[in-house]
Every structure is written in structure tokens, then in C-alpha cells.
N, C-alpha and C positions, 0 to 999 in steps of 0.2 A: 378458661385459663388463658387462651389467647389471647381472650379479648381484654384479659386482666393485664397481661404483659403489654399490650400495644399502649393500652392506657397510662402506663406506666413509664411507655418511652415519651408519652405526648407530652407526658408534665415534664421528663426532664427536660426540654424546650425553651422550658421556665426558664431554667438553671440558663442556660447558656445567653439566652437574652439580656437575663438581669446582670450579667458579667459584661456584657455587649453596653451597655445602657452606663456603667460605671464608668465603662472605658471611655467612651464620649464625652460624660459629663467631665470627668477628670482634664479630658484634654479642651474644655470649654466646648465645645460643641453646640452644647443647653445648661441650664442652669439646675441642680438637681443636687441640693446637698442631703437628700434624704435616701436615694438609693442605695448607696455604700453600705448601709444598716442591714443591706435582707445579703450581703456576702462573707463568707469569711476567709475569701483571698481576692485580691486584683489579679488582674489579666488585662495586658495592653494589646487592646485588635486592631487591625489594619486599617488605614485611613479609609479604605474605600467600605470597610462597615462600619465607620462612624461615620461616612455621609448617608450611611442609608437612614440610622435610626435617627438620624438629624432632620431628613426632610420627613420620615415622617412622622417624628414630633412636630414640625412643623406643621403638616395637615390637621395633628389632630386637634394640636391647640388650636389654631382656625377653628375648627367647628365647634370646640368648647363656647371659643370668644364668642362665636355666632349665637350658638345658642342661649349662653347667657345675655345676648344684648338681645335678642326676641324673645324671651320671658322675664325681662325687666319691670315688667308692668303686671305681673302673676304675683299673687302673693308668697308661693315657695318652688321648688323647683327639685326634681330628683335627677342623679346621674348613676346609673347602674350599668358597670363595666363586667362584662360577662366574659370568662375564662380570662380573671385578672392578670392572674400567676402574681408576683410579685411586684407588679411597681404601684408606685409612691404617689401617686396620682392624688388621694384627697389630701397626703404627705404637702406634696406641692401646693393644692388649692388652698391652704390650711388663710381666713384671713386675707384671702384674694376675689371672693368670691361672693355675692349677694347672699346677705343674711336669709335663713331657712332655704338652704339650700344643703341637700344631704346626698349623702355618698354610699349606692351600696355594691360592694364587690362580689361577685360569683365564681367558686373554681370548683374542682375534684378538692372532696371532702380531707384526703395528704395533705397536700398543697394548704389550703388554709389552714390548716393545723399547723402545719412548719412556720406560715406567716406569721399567724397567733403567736405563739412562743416566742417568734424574733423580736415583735412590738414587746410583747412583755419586758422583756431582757431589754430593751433598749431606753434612757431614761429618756431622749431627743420625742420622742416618739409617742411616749406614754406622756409628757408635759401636752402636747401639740392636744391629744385626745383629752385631757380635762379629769374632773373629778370623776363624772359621774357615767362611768363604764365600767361593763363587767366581762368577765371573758369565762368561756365554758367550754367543753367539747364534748360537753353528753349536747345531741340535736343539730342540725343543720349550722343554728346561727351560733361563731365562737366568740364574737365579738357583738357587742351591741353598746351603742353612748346614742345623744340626740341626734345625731349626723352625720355618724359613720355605722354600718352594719356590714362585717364581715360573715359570708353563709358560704357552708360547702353544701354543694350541691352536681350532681353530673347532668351540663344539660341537655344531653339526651334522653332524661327523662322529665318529659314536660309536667307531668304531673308533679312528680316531685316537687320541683323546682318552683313550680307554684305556689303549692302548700307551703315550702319552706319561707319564699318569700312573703306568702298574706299573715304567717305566722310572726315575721319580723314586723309587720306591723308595714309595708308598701302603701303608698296610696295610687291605687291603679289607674286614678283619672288627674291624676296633679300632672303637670307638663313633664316628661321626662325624656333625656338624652341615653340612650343605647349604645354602646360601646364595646365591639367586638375587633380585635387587633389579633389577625391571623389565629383565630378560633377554631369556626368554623368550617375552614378547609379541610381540617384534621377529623372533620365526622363524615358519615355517609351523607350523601344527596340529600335522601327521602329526610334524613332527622335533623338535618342542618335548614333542611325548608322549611320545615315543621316548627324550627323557633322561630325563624323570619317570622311566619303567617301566626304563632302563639304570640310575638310581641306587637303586630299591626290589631289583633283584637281585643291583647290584652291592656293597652296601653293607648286609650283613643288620640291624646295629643300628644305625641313621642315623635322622634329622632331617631334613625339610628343610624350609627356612624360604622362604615365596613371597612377595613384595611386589609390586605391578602393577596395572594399573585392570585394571576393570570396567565392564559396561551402559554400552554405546555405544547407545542405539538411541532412549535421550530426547537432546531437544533440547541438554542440556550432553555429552552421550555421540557425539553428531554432530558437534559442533565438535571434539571433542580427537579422533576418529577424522580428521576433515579436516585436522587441524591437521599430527598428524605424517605422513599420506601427504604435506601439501606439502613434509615436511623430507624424504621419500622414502625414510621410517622408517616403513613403516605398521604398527599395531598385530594382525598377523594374527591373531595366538592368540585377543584378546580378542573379536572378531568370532563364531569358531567354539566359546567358552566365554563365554558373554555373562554370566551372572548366578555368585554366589557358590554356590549348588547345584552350577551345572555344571562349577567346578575342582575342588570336593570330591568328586562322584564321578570325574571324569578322574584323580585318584590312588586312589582306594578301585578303581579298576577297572584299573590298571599295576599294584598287587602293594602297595600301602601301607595298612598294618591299621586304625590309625584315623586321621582328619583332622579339623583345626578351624580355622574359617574367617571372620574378622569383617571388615565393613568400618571404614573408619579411623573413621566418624564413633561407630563402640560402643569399638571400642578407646580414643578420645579420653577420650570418657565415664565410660568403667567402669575405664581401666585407668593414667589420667595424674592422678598426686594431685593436688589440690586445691593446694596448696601448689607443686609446679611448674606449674602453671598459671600463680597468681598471679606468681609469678618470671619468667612468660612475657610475662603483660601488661605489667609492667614498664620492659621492655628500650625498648621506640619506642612512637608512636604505631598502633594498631591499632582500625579496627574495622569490615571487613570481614568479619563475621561469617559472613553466609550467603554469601558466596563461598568459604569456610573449609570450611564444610558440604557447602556443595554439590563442592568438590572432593575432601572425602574421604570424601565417597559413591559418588565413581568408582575409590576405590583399596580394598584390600585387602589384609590378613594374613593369610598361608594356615600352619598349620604341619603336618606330616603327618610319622607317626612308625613305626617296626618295629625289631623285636627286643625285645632288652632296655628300650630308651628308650617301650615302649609302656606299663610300669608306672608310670608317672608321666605325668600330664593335662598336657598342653602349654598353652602360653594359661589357667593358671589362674587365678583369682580372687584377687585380690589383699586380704587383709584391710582392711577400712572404705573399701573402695568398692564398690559395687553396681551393679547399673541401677537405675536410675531409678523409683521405681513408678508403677503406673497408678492414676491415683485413681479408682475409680466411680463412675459418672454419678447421680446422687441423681433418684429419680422423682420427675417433678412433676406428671403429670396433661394436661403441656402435650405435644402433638405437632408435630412440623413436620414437612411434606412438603418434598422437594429435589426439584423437575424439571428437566430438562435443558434449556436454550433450543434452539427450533429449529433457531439456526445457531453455525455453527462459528469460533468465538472465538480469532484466530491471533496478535492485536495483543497482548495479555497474558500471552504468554511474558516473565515478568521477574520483578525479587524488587528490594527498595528503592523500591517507586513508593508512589504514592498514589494513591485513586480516590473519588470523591465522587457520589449522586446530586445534582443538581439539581432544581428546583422544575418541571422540566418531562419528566420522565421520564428523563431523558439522565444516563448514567453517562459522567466525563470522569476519567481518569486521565492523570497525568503523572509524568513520567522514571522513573528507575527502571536495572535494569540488568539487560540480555538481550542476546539475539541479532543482530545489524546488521551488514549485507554480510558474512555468513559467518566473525563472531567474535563473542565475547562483550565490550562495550563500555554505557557510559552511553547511556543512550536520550534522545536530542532532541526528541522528536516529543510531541503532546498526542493521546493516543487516546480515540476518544467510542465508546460504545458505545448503541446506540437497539435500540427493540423487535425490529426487524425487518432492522437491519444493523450492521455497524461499520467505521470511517473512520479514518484519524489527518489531524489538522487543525490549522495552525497550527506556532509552533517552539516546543518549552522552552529554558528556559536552561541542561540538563543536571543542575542538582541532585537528589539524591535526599533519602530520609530524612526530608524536609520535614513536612507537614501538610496536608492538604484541610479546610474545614470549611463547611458551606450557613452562610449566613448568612438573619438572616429578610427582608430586603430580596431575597433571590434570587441573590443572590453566591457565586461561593465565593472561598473566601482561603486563597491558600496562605502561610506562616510557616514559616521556617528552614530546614533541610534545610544539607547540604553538596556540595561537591566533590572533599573531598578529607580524611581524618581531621584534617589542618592546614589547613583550608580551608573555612569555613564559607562561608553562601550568607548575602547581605546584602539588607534591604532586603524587603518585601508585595508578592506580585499577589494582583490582582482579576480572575479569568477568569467569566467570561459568554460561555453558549449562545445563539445567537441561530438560532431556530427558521428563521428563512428562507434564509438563506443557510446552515446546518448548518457556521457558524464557532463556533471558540472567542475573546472576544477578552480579549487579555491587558494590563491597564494594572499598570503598576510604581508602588507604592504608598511612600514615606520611611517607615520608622520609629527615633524616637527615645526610649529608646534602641536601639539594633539587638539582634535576637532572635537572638544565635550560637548557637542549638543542635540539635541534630536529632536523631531518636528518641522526640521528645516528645508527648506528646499534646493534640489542639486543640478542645476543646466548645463550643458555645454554651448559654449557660444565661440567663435571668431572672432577675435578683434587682430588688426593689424597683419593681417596672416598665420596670427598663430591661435590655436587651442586651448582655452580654460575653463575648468570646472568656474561656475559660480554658483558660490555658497550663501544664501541669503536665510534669514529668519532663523525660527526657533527657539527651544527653550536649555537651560542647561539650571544646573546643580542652584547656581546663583543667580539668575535671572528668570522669571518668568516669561518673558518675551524677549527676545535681542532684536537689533536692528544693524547690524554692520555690517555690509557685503565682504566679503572673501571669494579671493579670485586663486584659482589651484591650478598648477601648473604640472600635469598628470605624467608629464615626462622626469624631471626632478622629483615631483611629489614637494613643491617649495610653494609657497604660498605668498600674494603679494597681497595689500591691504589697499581700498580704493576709499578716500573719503565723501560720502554722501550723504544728505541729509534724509534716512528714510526713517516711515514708521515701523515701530515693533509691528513683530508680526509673528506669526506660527502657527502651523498645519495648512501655508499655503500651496498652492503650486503655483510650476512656472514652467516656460515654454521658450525657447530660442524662435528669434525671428529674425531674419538676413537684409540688413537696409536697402538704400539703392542711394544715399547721397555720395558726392565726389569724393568724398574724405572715407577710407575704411574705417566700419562703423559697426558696432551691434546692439540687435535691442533685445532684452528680454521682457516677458511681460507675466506678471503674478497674480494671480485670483483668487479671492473669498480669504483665506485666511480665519485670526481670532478676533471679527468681528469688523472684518471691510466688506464692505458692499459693492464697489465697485475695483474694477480690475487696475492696476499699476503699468504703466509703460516706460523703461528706467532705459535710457539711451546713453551707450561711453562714446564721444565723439574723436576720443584721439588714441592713443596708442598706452598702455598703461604705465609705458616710465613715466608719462605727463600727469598721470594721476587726474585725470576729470572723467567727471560724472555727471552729467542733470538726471531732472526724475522731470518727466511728464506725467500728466492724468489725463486719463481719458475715462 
């Protein structure tokens, strides 16, 4: 009875993908006018899980295209998608795809039944499939035409599944593509190896193409393991195959000759043009970045290959795109030692905060986005870190993205930041450590005009004797990148504008540095950013009612 109810959560998985899968194509994302057919309502999901089933549609068409361009030369060709659930996959290939070339899909014996019925009912669906198809639900297979063969089957039971398939009429030694998309995580170990090594002997020239997370064991790898035992889907396999090594031998050790294995976030990189990218930014507002990251550093593309299909590199290189290179550390003579602090630092799990020393030893960080009651959410809390402990103290207002920066009066100021990629954060604080009581206290500061943007970087530098923030880079509501320095004058809280000719930029930093020409002077200098490689050295040589600026490079 358990095991009947867990089975029963694993298919609903279906359901929520194929809403997932709508929502993306609806917003352009992929092309996919056959989806829509297996729902009977919409659901708009959040950008950042339309980038996920984007990139990887992205992988998996790559290994389609691959494959069918190394069985061009085979007289036919099979692609059988195991634990289909709903999608559109032969839908889509309908007439894209080399002549005898046939589609068969495998789920829990439900599921294809609910499929069945939906093609029926649907007339788009039932033209695509042709005259000569029948559809049944007494037997494994409920669908069967030249080219498409829908079978329920549960594949943990190998034999089954066998039977069912040589029953549909399979041909076991014709070249065929294997296609498992977050399946197999949801079985045990022992019986999810057991179709790996049932498909390398059953299928001598096959493919099989894996999609599925990875490394559960950091802090994001804990939550998405907690997450779906509460859906009472737990991800067994990933547990017992934690890292990208250990799927790649678990098929080099079931019978499969070579394997190649990337997480999403190299496939993103090396493998998604430049050009559909930008088509990508496009569509909505986005810019959850390192949530992007950090989530497809827990997935992976696995492709593992025998027979014939082993003469040709799976996952290859795609012309004029690469990795990335590493640039070589340039010797300077300078060394730095890294020590460890004595204690163990649990409050700075997160990515979007900011963190500032203070004039009195105290490192104060706020918001940001981690871990809170056993999810991943915006962090509220102001965490201080001191020599010898650490605290969180005080509330934030949940923005992230923002700015920390000491001021010389003792202050820090935080500037900008948002809530939401349509939702900036309005409005200065001024938080101050107060040594006796180990509070942070937080006053709300007017500025006019208001600073919308975040990603940006916040210095304090000297010119002419006096003190100002400057405000350089970032993004806002209507901009993707800005480039206009703003100079803040933290006494007023008034802002002057300086014209210079720099590049966009955003998620740089930057650093004050104190001249030494006759004329008082400052220079700030900025690093890395979205997509510079070398550092900026931007010098005011005169006084800011004069309004000058150069920019050096260095």
C-alpha cells in the first residue's frame, strides 16, 4: 500500500512538469505548440523555472540532433523515452525527423492511460498520428501506429517491461536513443542500475541520454533532497550516486563503453549560443542569476553510448563556443595568507547579501538569499559577525543586491538593492553597531532622487576635501546594465551627476584609492563585473563643481 501511494506521488510530477513545460513555451522560451493539449488549465511559473526547462530542452534536443546525425547512414532508427509522463516529444518530431524513424514512450500503466485518452479527444494530435492506429487499454501497449507506440509499463519491473516492449514489436539491435528525464532518481539504487545495465545488453547500438540532479549533501543539495521526500517522491538514486563521477562509472560498470557527463551549469556555458541566450533575456524580466547557477549545479547531462553509436563523441563541441579560459595569476611579489577563524560561521549561508566591516571590528551583513525554516527564501535578519562569535540582530527589510559602504563618520549606508527584478528597494539606511548592547540600529534615510538600482557598486572616496559615496553600475527596472556614475553627498543625502564616458557594467566592485598628484584628486578602481576582464582605473582630477572626469585602463 505504501509503495502504491509513493507511486502515485511520483506520477503526480507529471502533472506539475507538464504545467511547467506550458508555461515556458507560452512565454517563448521553446517552440511547443503541442503541449498545451495534455492540460486543462494554465499556470504562469516563475522565470527562473522557465530557464530551467529551457536549458534543458536545450541539452536534450542536442542529443537528439546528435543522434540523429550519427544514424544518418542506418536504414531506421528507434527513440524510446522511458518514464515519458506527458510530453510531446514524437508531437514535436512529427516530420522533422529521418524517415523510419519511430517513437516509443514508457510510463506507469495511469499515466499512459490518461495520455491515451487525451490524444484521443484531441483532433491536432490524432491528424499528426495518421490513419492507421489503434488504441486499447486491455495490455501494456495503448497506443500502437507505424511510428509511435505508447506502452504502460513500471520500470522496475524489468521483466515486464521487456515482454511488453518485444510484444510491441521493438527491434533490439536497430540503433536506438534512450531517454530518461529525471526518472530514475525517483527508484531505488539497486533497480534504477538494473535498467541502466537491462538497457546496455539489451540494446547493443543505443544511447542513452540521463537528465537528473546531483550533490545533495551541500546546503542547496539538503533542501531539494527535503523538498521532494515531503512531496513523498524522494530522490533515492541521487543519494547513493551523489557526484557526477559516480553516474559515470555506475554505467561504465553495467556494460556501457564510453560516458560523458556535464553539469547544466558547463552545458549553459559551452554549449547554449551566445545568440539564444540573448533571445532568452529577452522574453520577461530576469535576474536571478545565482539562483540559475546554483540550480544547475545540481542537475546534470549524462550521455553514455555502445555499439556503433560509440564512433562518434556524444556531447561535442560545438563550433565557436568554448570554455571559458583561465587567465593566469600575474606574480607580484605580494603574498597573502588565508586563515581559518576559530569558529564556525553558520549565518552566511546565502548569495545576494552584502557585508561591511565597521569602524569597530564588527562585520554586519544583510539580506540576502539562503536557507530559512527548511527552504530557500529572502533573508530578514541583520547578521554581525565579531572576533570571537556571531549573532543575527535586528530585522531587514528583505532586499537584496543593495550596497554596504563605511562611511568616515562610522556609518554604514546601505543604497538600492531590490525585491523583486520589478521591484526595486526605495529609499537609505544608516545602520550603526552599538558596542554595548551588540545591536545594529537601523534609521531610514529619504533620497531624492531615489537610487532604483541594484548590483551596483558603492565607494567612498575624497575629492577636494570633501566625502562622497560613489555610485557606479548596475541594473534597474529599465536597464540591464547602467553606466552613469553618481556621486552622493551623505551629509545632505543630495546627489551630484559627473559626466563620463564609461561602460555598462554590473556586479562589479570597487575600491577607493588616495592619489599623490599636486591637484586633489581620487581614483577609484573596479573589477570583473558583467563581462570585463580587466580592472578600470576612473580618476576626478578637479573639484566636482568642475564636473571632470577621465577614465584610464589599466
Amino acid at each position: 500500500m505504501e509503495n502504491m501511494k509513493r507511486n502515485a506521488c511520483v506520477q503526480s510530477t507529471n502533472d506539475f512538469s507538464t504545467l511547467s513545460k506550458v508555461s515556458a513555451a507560452s512565454m517563448g522560451y521553446f517552440t511547443d505548440e503541442f503541449q498545451k493539449h495534455f492540460v486543462s488549465r494554465l499556470c504562469r511559473r516563475s522565470p527562473l523555472i522557465h530557464r530551467g526547462y529551457w536549458v534543458r530542452s536545450q541539452a536534450i534536443a542536442l542529443c537528439i540532433r546528435e543522434f540523429m546525425e550519427d544514424t544518418k547512414d542506418c536504414n531506421q532508427r528507434q527513440v524510446l523515452s522511458l518514464g515519458c509522463g506527458f510530453d510531446s516529444l514524437y508531437f514535436r518530431m512529427c516530420g522533422k525527423v529521418p524517415a523510419k524513424t519511430s517513437f516509443w514512450e514508457v510510463d506507469f500503466p495511469p499515466v499512459i492511460q490518461r495520455k491515451c485518452r487525451l490524444i484521443e479527444a484531441t483532433e491536432p494530435l490524432n491528424v499528426l498520428l495518421g490513419n492507421n492506429w489503434v488504441s486499447s487499454e486491455k495490455g501494456p501497449t495503448v497506443i500502437f501506429s507505424e511510428d509511435y507506440k505508447l506502452i504502460g509499463a513500471d520500470l522496475s519491473d524489468i521483466s515486464h517491461l521487456q515482454s511488453a516492449l518485444d510484444g510491441a514489436g521493438i527491434k533490439w539491435d536497430c540503433p536506438t536513443l534512450l531517454l530518461g528525464e529525471v526518472v530514475l532518481c525517483y527508484m531505488d539504487a539497486a533497480r534504477s542500475t538494473d535498467v541502466i545495465g537491462w538497457a546496455a545488453q539489451s540494446f547493443p547500438n543505443s544511447r542513452f541520454v540521463l537528465y537528473e540532479q546531483f550533490s545533495p549533501d551541500d546546503p542547496f543539495g539538503q533542501v531539494m533532497i527535503n523538498h521532494f521526500v515531503s512531496l513523498n517522491s524522494a530522490l533515492c538514486s541521487v543519494i547513493a550516486y551523489p557526484q557526477l563521477e559516480d553516474q559515470e562509472q555506475r554505467f561504465l560498470q553495467k556494460g556501457w563503453k564510453c560516458c560523458r557527463v556535464l553539469d547544466m551549469n558547463k552545458f549553459f556555458m559551452c554549449y547554449v549560443p551566445d545568440a539564444e541566450k540573448l533571445r532568452i533575456d529577452s522574453l520577461e524580466p530576469f535576474d536571478e542569476f545565482e539562483e540559475f547557477h546554483l540550480k544547475s549545479s545540481h542537475y546534470f547531462i549524462l550521455v553514455a553510448s555502445n555499439g556503433i553509436l560509440t564512433d562518434d563523441l556524444a556531447l561535442r563541441p560545438i563550433p565557436g563556443l568554448a570554455d571559458f579560459p583561465m587567465y593566469p595569476l600575474l606574480e607580484s611579489g605580494v603574498h597573502l595568507r588565508v586563515s581559518p577563524l576559530p569558529l564556525t560561521v553558520r549565518g552566511l549561508r546565502r548569495f545576494g547579501h552584502r557585508s561591511c566591516s565597521d569602524s569597530s571590528q564588527a562585520i554586519i551583513t544583510t539580506g540576502g538569499f539562503g536557507e530559512g525554516e527548511g527552504k530557500h527564501q529572502r533573508l530578514n535578519d541583520i547578521h554581525l559577525l565579531l572576533p570571537d562569535t556571531e549573532m543575527t540582530t535586528g530585522k531587514w527589510d528583505g532586499r537584496l543586491l543593495h550596497s554596504l559602504t563605511l562611511l568616515n563618520g562610522g556609518a554604514v549606508l546601505a543604497l538600492g538593492g531590490r525585491f523583486s527584478p520589478s521591484c526595486p528597494a526605495r529609499g537609505a539606511q544608516m545602520l550603526r553597531y552599538d558596542k554595548v548592547t551588540q545591536g545594529v540600529a537601523v534609521t531610514m534615510v529619504d533620497l531624492r532622487p531615489e537610487l532604483l538600482r541594484w548590483r551596483h557598486s558603492a565607494t567612498e572616496v575624497s575629492l577636494c576635501g570633501t566625502f562622497y559615496v560613489l555610485v557606479f553600475g548596475g541594473r534597474s527596472v529599465g536597464s540591464a546594465a547602467l553606466q552613469d556614475p553618481l556621486f552622493l553627498q551623505p551629509g545632505d543625502m543630495s546627489w551630484v551627476q559627473v559626466l563620463a564616458q564609461l561602460p555598462c557594467d554590473w556586479s562589479e566592485t570597487a575600491a577607493g584609492w588616495r592619489g599623490v598628484d599636486p591637484v586633489p584628486w581620487c581614483a577609484w578602481t573596479y573589477y570583473g563585473g558583467s563581462g570585463n576582464r580587466a580592472c578600470r582605473r576612473i580618476s576626478g582630477s578637479q573639484c566636482l563643481a568642475g564636473v571632470a572626469a577621465h577614465v584610464t585602463w589599466s
